[in-house]
N, C-alpha and C positions, 0 to 999 in steps of 0.2 A: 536217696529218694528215687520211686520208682517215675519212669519217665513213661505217664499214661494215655490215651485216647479210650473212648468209648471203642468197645470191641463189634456190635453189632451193625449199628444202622446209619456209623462214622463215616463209611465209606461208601461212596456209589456209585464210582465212574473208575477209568484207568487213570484219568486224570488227577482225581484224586488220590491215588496210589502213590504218583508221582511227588505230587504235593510234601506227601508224607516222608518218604524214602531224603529227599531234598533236606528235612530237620530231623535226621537222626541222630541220637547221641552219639557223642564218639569216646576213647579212654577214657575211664577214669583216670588221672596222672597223681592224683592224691593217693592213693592206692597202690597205683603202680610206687608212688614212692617210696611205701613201708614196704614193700616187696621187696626193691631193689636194695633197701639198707640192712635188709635181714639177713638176703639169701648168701653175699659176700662173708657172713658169717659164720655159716652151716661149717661143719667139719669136714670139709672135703678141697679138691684143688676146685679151682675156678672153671664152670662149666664141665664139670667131668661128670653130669649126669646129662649134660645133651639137650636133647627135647625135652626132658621131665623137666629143667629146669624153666623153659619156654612154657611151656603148660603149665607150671606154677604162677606166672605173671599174665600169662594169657589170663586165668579166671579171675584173677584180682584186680586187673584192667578191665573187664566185662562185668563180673558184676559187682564191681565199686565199691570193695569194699575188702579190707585185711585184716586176720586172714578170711581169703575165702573158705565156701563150704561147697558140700556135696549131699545134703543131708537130704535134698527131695530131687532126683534125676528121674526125666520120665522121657518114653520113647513114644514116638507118634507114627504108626504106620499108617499111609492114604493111600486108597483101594482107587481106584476108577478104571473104566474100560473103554476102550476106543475104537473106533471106526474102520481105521486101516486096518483090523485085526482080520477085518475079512477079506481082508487082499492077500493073505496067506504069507505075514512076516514071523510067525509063530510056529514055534513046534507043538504048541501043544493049543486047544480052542480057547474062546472067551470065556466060557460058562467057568473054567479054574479059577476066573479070580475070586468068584463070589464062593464056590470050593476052599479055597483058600483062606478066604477070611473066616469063615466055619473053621477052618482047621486054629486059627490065631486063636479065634475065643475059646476053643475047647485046650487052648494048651499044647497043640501039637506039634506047633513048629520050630524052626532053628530059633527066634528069636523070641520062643516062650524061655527054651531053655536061656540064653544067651542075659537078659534080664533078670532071670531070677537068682543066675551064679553073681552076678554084678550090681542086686539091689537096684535097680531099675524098673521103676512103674510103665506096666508097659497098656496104651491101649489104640483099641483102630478106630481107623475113622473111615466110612463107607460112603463116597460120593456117587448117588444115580446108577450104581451095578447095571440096573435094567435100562438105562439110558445111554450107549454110547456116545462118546465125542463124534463129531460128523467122521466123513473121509476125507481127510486134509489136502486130498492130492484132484479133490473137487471144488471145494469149499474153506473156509475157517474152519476150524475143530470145535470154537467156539463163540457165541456171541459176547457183546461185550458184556451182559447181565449173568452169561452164565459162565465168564471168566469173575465177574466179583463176586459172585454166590461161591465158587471152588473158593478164591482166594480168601473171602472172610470164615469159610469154615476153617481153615488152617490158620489163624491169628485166631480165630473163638478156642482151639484145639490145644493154645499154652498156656498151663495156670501162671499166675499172677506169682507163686512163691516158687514155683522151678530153682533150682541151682543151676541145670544143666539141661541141654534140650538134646536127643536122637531121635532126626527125622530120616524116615525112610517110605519106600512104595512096595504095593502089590498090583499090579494090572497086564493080564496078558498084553503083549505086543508093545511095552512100553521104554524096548532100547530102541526101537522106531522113529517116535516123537524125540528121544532124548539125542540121537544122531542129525533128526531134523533140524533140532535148536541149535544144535553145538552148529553146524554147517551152516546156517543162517549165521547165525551172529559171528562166527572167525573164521569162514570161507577154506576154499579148496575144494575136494570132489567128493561126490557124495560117498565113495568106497573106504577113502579115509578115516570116516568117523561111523563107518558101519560094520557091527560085527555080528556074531554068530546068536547072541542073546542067550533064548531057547536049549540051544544046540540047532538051529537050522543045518539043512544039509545046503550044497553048493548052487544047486538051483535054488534055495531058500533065501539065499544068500544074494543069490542077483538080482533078485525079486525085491526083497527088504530094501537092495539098494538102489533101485529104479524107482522106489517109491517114496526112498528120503531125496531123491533128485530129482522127483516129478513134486516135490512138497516148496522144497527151498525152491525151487523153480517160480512157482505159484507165489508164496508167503515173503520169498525173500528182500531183503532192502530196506525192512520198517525196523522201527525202535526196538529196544529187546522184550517191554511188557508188549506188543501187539507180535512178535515173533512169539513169543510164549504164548496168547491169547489163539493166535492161527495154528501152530502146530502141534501145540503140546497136548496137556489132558487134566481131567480136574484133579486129576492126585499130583502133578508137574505142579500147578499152580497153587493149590494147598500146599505144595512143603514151600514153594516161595513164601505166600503169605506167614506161613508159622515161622518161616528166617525175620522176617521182619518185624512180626510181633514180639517174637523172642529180641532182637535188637533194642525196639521200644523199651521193654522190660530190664533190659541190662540181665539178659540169659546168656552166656554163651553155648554155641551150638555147635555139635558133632554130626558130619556130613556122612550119608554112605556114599553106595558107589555112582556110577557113571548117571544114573534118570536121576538120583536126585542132585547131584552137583548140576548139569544140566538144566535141573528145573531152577537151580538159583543163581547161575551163569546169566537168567535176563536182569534181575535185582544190579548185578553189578556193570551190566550194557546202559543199563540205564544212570545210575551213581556210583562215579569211583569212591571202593572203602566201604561200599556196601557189605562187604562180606568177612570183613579186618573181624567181626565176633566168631568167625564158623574157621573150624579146623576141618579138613576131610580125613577120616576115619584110616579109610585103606586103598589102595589103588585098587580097582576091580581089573578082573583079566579081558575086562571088554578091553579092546587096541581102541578107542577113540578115548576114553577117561582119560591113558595117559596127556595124549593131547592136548583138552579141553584140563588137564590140571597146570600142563603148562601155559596153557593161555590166560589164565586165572592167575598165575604166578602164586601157586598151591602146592607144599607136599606132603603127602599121605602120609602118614601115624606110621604103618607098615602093609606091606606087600605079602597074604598070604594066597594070592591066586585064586581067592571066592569072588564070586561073580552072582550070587542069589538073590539078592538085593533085601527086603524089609527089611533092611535098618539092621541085619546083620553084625554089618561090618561095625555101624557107628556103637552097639551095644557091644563089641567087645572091646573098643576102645577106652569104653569108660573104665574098664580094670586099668588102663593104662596112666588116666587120669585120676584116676582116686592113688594110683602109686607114686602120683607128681608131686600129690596136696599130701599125702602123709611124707614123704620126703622134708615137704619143703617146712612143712608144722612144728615135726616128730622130731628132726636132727636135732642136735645140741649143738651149740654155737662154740667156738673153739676156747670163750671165756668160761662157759657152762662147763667143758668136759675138760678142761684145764691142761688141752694140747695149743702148743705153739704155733701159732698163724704164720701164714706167707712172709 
């Protein structure tokens, strides 16, 4: 049974967020336990498939139920654009993102392709283009009405019958905020968890990071939803909110890289296990993701060196996962194929 709330008007405060995160479900163990008596069976030695074995029990632990499926995976890309963007952390302007999501609906991008080879419903979600987040190194990024407005648009953003959720972002200047959070919430110096993004060149680069040091400066020492709330942006706190719905839901969820792990790095500041449903896709070649995946106690799927971000990463992962669940389905059990067991 699905574990529900009202999607819309359920929520209206941080506090309330809180509330929620507090009674999430957690394993299924009934599930996990036909997982676990099955997969001792499969025709192979024990564990000699690795992670695909792990990803076999991972989706039967989440969405409770064996076997699991894969028959509807949809990806969620959240557009939003920020304030710091004109403090010049960006190689490229602001006007791109809303460029960019033009390019998403026309099909043109990596993760037009990337979803269609991997049977992946892919759609975007456009937060305020023409309304930037503040400049966080003045201000909040945002108030607390227009941190619940991002955040229930990304819980309205997962259907109810998901098998599989990939959340990802599009927003110039948004390894910015994602350096800002990571640095607020597990400390150290702002150049640690700040990298190149864009491709910034080296005066780009001191800039970006005077200005996640002038942010955690300002924002830092509060809770992780009011760190998120102050530095991040409404595509940061939409993919929060869709990690959580999708939880609610018993979805489990594939992470991209460094802005959205980041964006759902405050979910677990706030509640340990918050994030036991989300696997992270791939390490990005940002240098702060590895970090922040350690401080998560997270390891990436695989390491191919993309750094793009929309949900990239987590939509080629899902070839990775649909090769777990036909493993774990498809094998013949050692009585089936009438080879001698361990």
């Amino acid at each position: 049974m699905l574990w529900r709330i009202p999607l819309n008007t359920s929520i209206s405060s941080v506090a309330h967020i809180r509330t929620v995160l507090a009674a999430m479900p957690g394993e299924d163990l009934a599930a996990v336990a036909v997982w676990s008596a099955r997969e001792p069976q499969l025709t192979k030695p024990a564990g000699s498939l690795g992670r695909l074995e792990e990803l076999g029990r991972w989706l039967s632990a989440w969405q409770g139920r064996h076997p699991p499926r894969l028959d509807k995976v949809v990806a969620r890309v959240f557009a939003g654009n920020h304030g710091v963007a004109a403090l010049g952390v960006s190689a490229f302007p602001p006007e791109v993102t809303v460029q960019m999501v033009a390019n998403f609906q026309h099909g043109g991008a990596a993760i037009n392709q990337l979803c269609t080879v991997f049977g992946t419903e892919l759609d975007v979600v456009s937060l305020e283009l023409d309304r930037p987040t503040a400049d966080f190194t003045q201000m909040p990024a945002m108030t607390e009405a227009e941190f619940v407005a991002a955040f229930l648009a990304g819980m309205d953003a997962v259907p109810a019958d998901t098998d599989l959720l990939c959340i990802g972002e599009m927003g110039i200047g948004n390894t910015t905020p994602a350096a800002a959070i990571s640095c607020a919430l597990f400390g150290g110096e702002a150049a640690l968890w700040t990298g190149r993004g864009t491709g910034i060149d080296g005066a780009g680069l001191d800039r970006k990071t005077q200005v996640v040091a002038a942010g955690v400066a300002r924002h830092g020492g509060q809770a992780g939803l009011d760190i998120l709330r102050c530095l991040g942006g409404r595509e940061l706190v939409a993919m929060a909110g869709a990690t959580l719905a999708a939880r609610l839901r018993r979805v489990p969820v594939l992470l991209d890289g460094y802005v959205c792990t980041a964006a759902v790095a405050a979910l677990l500041a706030e509640c340990p296990g918050a994030l036991d449903h989300c696997v992270v896709a791939h390490a990005s070649a940002e240098p702060g993701h590895r970090r922040l995946m350690e401080a998560l106690g997270k390891t990436a799927l695989f390491d191919l060196g993309m750094r793009l971000g929309e949900a990239s990463g987590a939509a080629l992962a899902v070839g990775v996962v649909r090769a777990a669940l036909a493993c774990h389905t498809g094998m013949a059990t050692f009585a089936e194929a009438g080879v001698s067991g361990a």
